[in-house]
Backbone as a ProteinNet text record, in pm:
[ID]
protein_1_A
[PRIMARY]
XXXXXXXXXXXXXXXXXXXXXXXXXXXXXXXXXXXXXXXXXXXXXXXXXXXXXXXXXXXXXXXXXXXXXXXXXXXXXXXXXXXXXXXXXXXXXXXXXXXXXXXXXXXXXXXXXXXXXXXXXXXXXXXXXXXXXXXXXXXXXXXXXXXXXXXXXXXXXXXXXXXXXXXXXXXXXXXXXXXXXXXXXXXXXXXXXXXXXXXXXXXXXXXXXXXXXXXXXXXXXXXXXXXXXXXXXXXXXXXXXXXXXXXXXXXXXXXXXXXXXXXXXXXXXX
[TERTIARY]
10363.9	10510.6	10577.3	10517.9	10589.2	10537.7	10435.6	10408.7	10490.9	10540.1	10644.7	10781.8	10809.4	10956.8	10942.5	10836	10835.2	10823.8	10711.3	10723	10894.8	11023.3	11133.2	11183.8	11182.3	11293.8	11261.9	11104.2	11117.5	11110.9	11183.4	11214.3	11354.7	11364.5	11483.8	11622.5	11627.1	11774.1	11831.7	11697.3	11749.5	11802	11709	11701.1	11870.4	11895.3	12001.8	12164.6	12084.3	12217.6	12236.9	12120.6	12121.7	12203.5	12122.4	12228.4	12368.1	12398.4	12515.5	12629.5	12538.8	12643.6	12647.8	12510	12558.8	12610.5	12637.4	12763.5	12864.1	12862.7	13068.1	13059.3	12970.2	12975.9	13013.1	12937.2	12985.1	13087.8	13130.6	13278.8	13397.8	13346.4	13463.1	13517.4	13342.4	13362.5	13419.5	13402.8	13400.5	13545.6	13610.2	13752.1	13807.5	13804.4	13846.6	13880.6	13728.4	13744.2	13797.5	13761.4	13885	14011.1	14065.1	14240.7	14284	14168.9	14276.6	14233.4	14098	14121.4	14206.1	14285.4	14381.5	14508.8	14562.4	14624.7	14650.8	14508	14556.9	14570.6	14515.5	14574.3	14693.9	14781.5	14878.4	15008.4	14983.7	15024.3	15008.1	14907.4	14876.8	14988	14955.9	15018.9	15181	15240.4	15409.7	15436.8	15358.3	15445.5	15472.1	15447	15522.1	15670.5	15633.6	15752.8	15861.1	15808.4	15904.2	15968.5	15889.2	15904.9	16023	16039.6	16101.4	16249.9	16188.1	16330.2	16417.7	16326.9	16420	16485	16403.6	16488.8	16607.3	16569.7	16680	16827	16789.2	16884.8	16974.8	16911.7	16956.1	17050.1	16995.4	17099.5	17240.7	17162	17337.8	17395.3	17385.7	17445.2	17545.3	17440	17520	17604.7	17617.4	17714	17827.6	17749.7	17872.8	17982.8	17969.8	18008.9	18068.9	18004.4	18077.8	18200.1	18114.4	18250.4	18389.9	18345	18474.8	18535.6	18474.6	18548.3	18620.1	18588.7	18623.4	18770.4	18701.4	18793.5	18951.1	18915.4	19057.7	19108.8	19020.2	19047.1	19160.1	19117.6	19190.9	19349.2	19309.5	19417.7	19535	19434.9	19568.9	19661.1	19542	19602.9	19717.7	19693.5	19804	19918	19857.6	20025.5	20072.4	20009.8	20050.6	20131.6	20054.2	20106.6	20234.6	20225.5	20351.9	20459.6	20449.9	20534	20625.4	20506.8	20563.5	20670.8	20636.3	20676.9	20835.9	20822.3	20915.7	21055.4	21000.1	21076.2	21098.2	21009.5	21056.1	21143.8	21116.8	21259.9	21401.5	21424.2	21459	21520.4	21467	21489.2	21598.7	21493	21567.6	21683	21695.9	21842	21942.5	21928.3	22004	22048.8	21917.9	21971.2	22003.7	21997.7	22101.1	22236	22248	22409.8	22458.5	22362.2	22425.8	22483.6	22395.1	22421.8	22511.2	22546.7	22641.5	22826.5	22780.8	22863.3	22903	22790.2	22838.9	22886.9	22889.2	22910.1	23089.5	23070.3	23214.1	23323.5	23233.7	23320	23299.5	23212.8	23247.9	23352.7	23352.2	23483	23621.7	23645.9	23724.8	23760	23676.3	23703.8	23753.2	23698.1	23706.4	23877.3	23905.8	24049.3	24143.4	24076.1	24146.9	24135.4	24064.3	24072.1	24182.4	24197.5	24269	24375.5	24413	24552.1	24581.7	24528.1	24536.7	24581.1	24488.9	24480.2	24619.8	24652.8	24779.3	24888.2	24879.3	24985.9	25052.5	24894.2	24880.5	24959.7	24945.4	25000.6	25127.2	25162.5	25298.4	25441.8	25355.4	25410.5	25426.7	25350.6	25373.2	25470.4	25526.2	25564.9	25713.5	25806.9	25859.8	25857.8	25680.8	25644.5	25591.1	25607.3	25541.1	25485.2	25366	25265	25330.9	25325.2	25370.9	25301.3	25203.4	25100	25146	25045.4	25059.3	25229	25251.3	25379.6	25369.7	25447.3	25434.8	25505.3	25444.1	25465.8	25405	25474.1	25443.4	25457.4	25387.2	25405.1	25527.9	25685.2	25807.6	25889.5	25776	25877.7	25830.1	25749.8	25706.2	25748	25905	26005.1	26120.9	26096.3	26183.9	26133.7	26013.4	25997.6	26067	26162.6	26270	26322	26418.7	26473.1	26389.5	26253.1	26195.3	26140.9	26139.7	26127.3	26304.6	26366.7	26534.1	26518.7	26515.6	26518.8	26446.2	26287.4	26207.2	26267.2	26341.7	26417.1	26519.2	26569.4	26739.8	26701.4	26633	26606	26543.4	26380.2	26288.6	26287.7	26363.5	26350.7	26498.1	26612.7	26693.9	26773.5	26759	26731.6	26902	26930.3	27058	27138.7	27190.1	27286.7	27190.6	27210.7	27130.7	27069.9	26980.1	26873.4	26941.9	26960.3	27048.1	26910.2	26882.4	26839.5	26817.6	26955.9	26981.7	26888.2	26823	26776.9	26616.8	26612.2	26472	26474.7	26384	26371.9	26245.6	26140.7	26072.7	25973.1	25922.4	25806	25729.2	25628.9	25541.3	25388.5	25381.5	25268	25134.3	25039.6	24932.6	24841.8	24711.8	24617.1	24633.4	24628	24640.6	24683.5	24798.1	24823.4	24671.5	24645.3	24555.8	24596.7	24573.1	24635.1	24802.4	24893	25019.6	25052.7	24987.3	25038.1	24987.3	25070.4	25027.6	25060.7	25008.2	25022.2	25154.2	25267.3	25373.4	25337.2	25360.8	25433.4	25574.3	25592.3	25763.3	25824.7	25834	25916.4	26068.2	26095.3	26246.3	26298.6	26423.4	26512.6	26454	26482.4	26466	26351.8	26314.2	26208.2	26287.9	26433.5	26501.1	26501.7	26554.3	26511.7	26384.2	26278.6	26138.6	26070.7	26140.1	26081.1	26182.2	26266.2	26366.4	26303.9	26253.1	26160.2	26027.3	25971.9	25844.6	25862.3	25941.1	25962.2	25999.8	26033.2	26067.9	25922.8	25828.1	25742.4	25698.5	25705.4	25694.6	25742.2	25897.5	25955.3	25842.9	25787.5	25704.7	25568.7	25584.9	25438.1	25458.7	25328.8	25329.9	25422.4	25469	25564.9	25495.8	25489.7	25435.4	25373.2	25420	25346.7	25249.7	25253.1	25176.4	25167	25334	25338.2	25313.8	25268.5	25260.9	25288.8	25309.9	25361.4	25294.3	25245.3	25150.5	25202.8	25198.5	25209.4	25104.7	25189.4	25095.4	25026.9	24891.7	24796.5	24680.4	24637.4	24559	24426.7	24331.8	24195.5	24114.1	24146.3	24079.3	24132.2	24227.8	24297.5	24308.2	24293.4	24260.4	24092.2	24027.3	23922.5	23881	23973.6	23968.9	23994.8	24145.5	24181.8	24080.7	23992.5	23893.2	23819.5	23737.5	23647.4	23710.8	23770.9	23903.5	23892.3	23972.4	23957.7	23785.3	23676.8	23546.1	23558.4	23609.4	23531	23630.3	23719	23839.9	23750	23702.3	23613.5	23507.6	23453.6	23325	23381.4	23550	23560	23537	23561.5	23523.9	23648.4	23711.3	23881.5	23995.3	24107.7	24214.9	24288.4	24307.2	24446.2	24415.4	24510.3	24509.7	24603.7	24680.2	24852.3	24807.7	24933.3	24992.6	25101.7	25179.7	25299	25336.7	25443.5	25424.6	25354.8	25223.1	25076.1	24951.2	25031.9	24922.9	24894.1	24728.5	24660.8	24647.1	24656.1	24636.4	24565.1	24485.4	24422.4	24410.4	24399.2	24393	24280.2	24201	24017.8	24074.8	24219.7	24272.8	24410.6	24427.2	24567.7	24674.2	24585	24677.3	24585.1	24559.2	24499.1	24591.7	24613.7	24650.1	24618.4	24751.6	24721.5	24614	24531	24452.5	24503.2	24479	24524.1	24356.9	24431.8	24279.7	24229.2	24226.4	24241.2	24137.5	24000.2	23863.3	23735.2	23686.9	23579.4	23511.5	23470.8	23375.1	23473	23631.8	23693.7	23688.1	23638.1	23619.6	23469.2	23366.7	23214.2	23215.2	23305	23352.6	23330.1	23455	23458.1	23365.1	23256.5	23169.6	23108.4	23093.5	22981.8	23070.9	23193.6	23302.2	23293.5
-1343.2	-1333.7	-1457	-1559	-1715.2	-1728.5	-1624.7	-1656	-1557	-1426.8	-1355.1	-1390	-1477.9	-1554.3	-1695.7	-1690.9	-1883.2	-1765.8	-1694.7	-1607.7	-1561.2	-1491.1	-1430.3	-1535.2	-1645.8	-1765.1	-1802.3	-1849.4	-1845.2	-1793.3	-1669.7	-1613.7	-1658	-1675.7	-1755.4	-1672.6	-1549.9	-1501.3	-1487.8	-1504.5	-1560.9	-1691.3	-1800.9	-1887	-1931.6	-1853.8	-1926	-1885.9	-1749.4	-1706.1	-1799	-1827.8	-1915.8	-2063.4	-2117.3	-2184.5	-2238.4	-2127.7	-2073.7	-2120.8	-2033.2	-2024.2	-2141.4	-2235.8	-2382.4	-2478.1	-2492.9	-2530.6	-2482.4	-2342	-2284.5	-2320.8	-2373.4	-2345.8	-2545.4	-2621.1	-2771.9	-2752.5	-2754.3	-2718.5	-2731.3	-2642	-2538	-2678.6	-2704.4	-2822.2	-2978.1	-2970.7	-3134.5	-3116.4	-3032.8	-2995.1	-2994.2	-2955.1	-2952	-3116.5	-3190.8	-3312.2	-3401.2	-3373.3	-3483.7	-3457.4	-3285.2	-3284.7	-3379.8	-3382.1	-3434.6	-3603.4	-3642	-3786.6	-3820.7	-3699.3	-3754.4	-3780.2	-3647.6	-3659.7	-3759.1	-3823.7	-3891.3	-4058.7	-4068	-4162.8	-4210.4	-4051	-4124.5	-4127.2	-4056.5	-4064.3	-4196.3	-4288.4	-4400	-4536.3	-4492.1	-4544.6	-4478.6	-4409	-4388.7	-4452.1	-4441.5	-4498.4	-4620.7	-4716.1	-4892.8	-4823	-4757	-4707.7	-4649.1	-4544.5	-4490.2	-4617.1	-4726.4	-4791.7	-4870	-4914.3	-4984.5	-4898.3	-4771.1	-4659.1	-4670.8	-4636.4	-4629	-4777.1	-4905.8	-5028.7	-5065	-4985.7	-5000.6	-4905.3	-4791.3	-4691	-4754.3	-4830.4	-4853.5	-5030.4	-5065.5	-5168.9	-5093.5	-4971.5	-4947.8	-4870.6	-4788.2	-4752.1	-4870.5	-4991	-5123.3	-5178	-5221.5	-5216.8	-5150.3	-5010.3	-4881.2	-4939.9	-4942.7	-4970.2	-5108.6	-5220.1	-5316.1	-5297.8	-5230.9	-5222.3	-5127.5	-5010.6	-4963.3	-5060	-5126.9	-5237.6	-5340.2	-5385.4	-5487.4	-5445.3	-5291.9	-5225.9	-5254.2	-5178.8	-5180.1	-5305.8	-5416.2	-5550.5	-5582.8	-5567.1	-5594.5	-5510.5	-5376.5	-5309.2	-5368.7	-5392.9	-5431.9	-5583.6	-5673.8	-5768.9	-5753.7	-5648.5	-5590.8	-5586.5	-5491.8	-5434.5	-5572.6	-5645.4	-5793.1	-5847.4	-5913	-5973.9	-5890.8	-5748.4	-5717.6	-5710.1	-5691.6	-5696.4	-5867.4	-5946.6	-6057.5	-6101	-6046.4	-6098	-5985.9	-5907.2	-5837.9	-5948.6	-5995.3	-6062.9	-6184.5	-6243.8	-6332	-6313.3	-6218	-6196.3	-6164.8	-6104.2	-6074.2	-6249.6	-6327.4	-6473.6	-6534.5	-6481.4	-6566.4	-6530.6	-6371.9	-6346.5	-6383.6	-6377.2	-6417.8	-6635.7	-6655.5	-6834.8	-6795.9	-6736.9	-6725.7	-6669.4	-6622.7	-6544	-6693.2	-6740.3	-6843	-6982.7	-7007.6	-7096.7	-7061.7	-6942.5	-6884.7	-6908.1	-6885.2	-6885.1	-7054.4	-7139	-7261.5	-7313.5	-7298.8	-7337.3	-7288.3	-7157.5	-7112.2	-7222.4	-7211.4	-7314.8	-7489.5	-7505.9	-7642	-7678.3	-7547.2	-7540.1	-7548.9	-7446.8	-7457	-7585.4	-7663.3	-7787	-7848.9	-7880.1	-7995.9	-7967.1	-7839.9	-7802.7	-7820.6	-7846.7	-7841.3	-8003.5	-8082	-8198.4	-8256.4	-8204.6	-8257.4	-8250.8	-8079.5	-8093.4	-8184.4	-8206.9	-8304.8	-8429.4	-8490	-8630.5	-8617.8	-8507.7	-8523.4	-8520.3	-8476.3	-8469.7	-8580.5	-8667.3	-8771.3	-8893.1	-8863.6	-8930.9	-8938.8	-8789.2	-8821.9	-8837.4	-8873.4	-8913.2	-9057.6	-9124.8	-9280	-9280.9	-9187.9	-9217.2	-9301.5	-9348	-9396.9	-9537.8	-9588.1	-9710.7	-9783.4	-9934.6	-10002.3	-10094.3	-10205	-10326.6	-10405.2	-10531.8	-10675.9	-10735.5	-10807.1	-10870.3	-11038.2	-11109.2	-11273	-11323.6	-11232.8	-11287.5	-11385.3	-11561	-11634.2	-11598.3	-11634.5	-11576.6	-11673	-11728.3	-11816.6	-11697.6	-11735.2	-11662	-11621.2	-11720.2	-11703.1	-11594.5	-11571.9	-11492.5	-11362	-11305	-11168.4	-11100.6	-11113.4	-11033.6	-11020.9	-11094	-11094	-11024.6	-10956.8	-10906.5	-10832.4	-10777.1	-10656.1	-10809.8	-10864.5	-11015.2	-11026.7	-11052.2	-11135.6	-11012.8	-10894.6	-10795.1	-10799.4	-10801.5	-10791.2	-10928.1	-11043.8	-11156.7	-11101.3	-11092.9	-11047.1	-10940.7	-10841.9	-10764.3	-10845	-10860.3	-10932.2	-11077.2	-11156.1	-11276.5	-11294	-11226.7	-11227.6	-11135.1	-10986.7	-10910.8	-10842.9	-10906.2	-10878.2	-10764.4	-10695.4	-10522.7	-10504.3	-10378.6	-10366.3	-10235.3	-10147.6	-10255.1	-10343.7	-10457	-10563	-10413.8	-10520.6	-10401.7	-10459	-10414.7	-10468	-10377.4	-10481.8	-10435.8	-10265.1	-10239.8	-10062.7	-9988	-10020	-9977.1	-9930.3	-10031.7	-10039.5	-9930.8	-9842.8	-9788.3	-9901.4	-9931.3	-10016.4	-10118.3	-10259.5	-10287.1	-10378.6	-10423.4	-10519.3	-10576	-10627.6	-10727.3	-10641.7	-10640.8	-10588.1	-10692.7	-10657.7	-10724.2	-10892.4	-11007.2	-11166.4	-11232.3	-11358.5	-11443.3	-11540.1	-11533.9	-11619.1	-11711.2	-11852	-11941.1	-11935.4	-11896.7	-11946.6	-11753.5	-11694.8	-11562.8	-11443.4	-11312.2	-11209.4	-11097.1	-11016	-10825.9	-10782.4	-10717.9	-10637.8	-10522	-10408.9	-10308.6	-10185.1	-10195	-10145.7	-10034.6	-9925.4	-9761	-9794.4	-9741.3	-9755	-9636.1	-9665.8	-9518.5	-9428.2	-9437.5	-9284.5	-9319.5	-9237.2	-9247.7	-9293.9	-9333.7	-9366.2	-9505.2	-9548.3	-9718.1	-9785.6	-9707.3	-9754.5	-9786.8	-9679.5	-9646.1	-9786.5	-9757.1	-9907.6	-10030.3	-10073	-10180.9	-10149.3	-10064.6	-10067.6	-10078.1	-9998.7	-10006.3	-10158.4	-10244.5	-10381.2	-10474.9	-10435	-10519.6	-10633.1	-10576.2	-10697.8	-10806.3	-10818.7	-10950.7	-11072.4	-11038.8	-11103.6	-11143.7	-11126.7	-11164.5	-11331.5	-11389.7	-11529.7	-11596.1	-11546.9	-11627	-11763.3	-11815.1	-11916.9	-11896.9	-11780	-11747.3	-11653	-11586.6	-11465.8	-11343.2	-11334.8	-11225	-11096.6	-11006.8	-10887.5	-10756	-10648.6	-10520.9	-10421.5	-10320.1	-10196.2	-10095.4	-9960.3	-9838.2	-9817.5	-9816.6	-9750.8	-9627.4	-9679.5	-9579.7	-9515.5	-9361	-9352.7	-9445.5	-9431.1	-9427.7	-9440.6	-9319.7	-9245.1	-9303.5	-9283.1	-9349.5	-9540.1	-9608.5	-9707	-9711.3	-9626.8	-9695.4	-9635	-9509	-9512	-9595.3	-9717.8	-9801.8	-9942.4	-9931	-10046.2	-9994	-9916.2	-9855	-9833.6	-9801.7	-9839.5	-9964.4	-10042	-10205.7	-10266.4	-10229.9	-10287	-10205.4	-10063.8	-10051.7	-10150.3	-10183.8	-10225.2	-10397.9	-10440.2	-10576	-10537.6	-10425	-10387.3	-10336.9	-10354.2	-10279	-10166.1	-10069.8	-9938.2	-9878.6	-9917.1	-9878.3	-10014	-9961.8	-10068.6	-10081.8	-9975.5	-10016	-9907.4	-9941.5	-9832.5	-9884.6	-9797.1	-9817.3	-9669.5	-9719.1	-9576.4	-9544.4	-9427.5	-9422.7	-9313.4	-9315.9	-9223.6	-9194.5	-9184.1	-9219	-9171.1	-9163.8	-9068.3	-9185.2	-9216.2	-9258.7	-9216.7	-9332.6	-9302.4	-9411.2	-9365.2	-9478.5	-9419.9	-9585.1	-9537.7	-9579.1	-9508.4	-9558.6	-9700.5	-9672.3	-9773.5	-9769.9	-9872.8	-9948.2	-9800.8	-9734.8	-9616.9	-9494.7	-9443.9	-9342	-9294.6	-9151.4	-9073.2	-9111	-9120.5	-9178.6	-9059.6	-9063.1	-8980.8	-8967.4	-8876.2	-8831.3	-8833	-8969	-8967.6	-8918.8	-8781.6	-8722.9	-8743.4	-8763.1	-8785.1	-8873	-8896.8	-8998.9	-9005.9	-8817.6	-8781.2	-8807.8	-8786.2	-8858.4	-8960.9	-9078	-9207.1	-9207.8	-9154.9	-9108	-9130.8	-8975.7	-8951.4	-9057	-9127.1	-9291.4	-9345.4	-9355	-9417.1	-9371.3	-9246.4	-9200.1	-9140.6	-9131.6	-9099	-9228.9
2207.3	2219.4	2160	2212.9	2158.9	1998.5	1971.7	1804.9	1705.3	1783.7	1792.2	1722.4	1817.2	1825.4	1720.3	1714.7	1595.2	1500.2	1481.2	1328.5	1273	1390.6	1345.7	1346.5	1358.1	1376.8	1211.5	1174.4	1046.1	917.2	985.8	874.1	791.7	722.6	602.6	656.8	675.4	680.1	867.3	916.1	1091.6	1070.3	1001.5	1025.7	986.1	890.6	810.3	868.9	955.3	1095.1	1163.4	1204	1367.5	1296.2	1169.5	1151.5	1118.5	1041.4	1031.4	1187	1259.7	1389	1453	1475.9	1527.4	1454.9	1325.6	1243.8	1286.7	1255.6	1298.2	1470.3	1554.3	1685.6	1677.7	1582.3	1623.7	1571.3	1453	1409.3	1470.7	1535.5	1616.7	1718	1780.5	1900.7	1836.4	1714.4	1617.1	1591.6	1576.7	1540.1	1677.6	1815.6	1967.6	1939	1937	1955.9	1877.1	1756.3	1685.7	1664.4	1719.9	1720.2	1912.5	1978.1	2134.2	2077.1	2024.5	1971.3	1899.7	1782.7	1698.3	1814.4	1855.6	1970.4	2057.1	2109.6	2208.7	2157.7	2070	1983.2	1909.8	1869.6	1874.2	1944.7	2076.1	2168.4	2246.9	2187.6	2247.1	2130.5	2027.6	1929.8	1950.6	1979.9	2016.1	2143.1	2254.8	2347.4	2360.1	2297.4	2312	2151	2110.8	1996	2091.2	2180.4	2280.5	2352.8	2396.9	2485.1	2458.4	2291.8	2217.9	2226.1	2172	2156.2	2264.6	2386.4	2575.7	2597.7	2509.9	2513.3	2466.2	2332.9	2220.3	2239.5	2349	2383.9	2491.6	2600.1	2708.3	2649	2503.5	2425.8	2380.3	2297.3	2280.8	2389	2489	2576.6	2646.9	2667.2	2717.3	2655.7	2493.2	2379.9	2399	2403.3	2423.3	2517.6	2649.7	2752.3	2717.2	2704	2685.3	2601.4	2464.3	2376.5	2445.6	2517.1	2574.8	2659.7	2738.5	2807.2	2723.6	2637.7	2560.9	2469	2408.4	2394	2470.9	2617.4	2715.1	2733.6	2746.5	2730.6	2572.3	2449.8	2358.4	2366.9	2438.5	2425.5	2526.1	2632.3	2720.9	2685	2628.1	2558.1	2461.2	2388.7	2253.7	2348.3	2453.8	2520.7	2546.3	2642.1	2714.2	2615.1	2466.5	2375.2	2307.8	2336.8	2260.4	2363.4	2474.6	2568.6	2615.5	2567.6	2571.9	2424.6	2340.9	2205.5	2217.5	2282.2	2319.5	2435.1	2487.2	2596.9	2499.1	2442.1	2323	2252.6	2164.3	2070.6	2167.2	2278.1	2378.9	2395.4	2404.9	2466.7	2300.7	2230.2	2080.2	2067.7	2072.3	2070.9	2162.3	2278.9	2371.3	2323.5	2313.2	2240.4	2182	2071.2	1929.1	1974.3	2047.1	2089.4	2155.4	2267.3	2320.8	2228.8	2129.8	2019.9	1987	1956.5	1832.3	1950.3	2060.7	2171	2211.6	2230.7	2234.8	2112.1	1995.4	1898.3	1897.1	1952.3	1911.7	2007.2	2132.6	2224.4	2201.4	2109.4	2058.9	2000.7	1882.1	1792.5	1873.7	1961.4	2059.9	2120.9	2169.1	2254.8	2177	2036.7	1938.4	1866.6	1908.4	1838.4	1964.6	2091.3	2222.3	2225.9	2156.9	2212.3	2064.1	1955.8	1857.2	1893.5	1984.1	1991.8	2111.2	2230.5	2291.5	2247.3	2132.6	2109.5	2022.1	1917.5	1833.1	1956.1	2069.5	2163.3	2233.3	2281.7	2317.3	2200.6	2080.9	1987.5	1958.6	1968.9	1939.5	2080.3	2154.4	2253.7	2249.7	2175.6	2119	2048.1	1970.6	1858.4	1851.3	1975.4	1974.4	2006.5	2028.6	2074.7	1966	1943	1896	1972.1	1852.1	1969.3	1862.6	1960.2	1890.4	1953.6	1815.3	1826.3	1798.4	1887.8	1843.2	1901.2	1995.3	2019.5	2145.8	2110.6	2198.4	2329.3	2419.2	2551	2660.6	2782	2868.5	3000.2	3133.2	3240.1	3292.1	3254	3275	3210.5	3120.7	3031.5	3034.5	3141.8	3183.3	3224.9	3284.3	3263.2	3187.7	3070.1	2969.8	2840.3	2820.6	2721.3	2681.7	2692.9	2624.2	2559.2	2565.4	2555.3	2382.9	2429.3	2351.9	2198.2	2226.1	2151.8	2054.5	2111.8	2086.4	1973.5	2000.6	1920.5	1799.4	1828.2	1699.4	1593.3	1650.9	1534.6	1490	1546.5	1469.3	1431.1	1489	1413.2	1286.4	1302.5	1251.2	1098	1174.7	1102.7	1033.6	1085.5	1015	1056.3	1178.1	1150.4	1171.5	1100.2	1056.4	1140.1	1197.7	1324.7	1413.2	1450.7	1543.5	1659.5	1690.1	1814.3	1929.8	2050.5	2216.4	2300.9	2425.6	2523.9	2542	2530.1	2532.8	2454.3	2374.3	2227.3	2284.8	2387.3	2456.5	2608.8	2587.7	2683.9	2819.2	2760.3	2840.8	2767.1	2779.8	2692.4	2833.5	2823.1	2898.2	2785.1	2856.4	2834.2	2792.9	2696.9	2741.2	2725	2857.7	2867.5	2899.2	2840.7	2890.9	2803.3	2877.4	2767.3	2767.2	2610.8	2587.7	2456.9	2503.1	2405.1	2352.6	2476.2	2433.8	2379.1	2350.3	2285.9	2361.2	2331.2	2435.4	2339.3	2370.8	2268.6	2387.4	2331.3	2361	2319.1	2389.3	2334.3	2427.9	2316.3	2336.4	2302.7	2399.5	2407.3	2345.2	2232.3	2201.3	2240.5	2236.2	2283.9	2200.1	2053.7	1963.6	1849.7	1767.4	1703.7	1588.1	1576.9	1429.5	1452.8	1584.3	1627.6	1571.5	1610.3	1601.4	1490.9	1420.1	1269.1	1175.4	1234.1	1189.9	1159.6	1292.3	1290.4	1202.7	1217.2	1154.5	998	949.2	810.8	775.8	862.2	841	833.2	885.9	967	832.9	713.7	594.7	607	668.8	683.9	710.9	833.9	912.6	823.1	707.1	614.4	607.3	653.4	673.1	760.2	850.7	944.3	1043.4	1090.4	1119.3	1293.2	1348.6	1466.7	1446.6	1320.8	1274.3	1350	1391	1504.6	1408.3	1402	1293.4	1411	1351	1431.9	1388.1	1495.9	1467.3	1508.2	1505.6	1576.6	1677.2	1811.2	1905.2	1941.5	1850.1	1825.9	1960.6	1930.8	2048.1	2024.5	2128.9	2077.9	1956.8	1950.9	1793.8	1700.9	1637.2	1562.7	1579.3	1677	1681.1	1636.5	1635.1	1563.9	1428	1376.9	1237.8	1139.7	1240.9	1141.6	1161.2	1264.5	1269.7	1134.9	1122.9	1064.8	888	870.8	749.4	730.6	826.8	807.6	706.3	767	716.9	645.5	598.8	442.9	323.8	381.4	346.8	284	352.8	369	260.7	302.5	208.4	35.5	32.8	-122.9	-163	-21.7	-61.5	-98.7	-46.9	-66.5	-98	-152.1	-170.5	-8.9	14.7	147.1	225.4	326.5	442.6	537.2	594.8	676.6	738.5	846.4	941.4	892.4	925.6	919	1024.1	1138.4	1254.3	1320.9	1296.7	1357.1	1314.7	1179.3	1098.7	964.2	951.6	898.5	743	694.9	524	472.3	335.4	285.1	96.9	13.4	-92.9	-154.9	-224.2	-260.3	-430.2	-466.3	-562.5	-563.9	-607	-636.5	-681.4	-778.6	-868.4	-837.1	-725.5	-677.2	-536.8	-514.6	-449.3	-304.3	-198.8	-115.8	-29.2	65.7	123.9	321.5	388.4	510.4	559.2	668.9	717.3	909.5	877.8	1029.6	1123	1051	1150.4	1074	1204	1170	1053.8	1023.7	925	753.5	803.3	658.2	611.7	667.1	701.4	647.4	695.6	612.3	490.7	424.7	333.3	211.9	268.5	206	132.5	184.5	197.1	121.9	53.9	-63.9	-211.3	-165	-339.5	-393.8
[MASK]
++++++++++++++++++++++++++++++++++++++++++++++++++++++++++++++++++++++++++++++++++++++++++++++++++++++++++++++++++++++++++++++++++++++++++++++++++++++++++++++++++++++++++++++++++++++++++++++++++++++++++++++++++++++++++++++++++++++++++++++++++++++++++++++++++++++++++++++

């Protein structure tokens, strides 16, 4: 029987069945095993790739998120910043109205204080100052007296001046060294002007009493300020007349009306 079975085994076309079939039978098994080795290999080889991927996902998800936050963050800033730039311009305009508003009421004051000061002025206009006039403590109630002499003696004035002529004068400020500043309210502004148009007589007189218009403030220091450019050669002359300021930049030049400080500037750069 066993010589049976070795005789059909070697026979060439069993032999070449049987082998046949344990080829297609390893095959079959060599192919099982190297598709779950390919398999599980690179299933071994993806998961640190997965691992990377689930890292790299859970980065931008966090991005994501940040960025929407960051997002609402910039946005609300926009609103903030435009809401503020809103209340800004809001602020500018309102200063600019207010500028435009104090400015208007500067203008205002400065035309409220001219007419003031021209008011104030010509309420002088019937007064003069007499300067360098000798004067002792006795004679501090005689200044009308001593104003009266200075026209008709000094100055000639034509009808003679009387007490009457004088509404009031006194002393201003101290006798110092024998002399004292007068000034003196005449009755009318034709009296006053009388004298003043005279006041040349008195050039070089030997007390050096000289005579001014009683000027305000302001005008007292246009003609200071006149005076030094006057020193400095910026101009030839400069006089009052009624109480209004004039000056001439030459001898044969157009006399000029000098109403404010900044005309006086002026001066200084023609």
């Amino acid at each position: 029987m066993a010589k049976l079975v070795q005789t059909t085994l070697l026979k060439p076309d069993v032999f070449q069945s049987i082998i046949s079939e344990i080829k297609t039978e390893l095959i079959s098994e060599l192919k099982t095993s190297l598709k779950s080795a390919i398999t599980e290999a690179i299933q071994d080889a993806i998961k640190p790739l997965n691992a990377i991927i689930n890292q790299q996902q859970q980065k931008i998800t966090s991005l994501e998120t940040e960025n929407t936050q960051l997002k609402q963050h910039v946005d609300k800033a926009l609103s903030d910043a435009s809401e503020r730039y809103e209340k800004f311009r809001n602020l500018g305009n309102a200063i600019f109205t207010s500028m435009a508003e104090n400015k208007g009421l500067k203008e205002e004051v400065a035309t409220l204080n001219a007419d003031i000061e021209e008011l104030e002025q010509y309420g002088r206009r019937t007064s003069l100052r007499f300067h360098n006039v000798p004067l002792s403590k006795e004679d501090l109630q005689k200044t009308d007296e001593i104003i009266v002499n200075i026209a008709n003696l000094k100055l000639g004035i034509s009808p003679p001046l009387c007490v009457n002529d004088i509404n009031r004068s006194h002393i201003i400020g101290k006798i110092e060294g024998g002399k004292a500043q007068l000034i003196c309210r005449f009755r009318n502004w034709k009296i006053k002007n009388s004298i003043y148009m005279s006041k040349k007589k008195l050039k070089n007189n030997s007390a050096q009493i000289f005579i001014t218009e009683d000027l305000t403030r302001d005008r007292q220091e246009l003609i200071k300020r006149l005076n030094q450019l006057k020193k400095n050669k910026k101009i030839h002359s400069f006089w009052t007349f009624d109480g209004r300021v004039f000056t001439k930049k030459n001898s044969g030049s157009d006399k000029i009306l000098i109403k404010s400080f900044q005309d006086v500037e002026d001066l200084k750069t023609e």
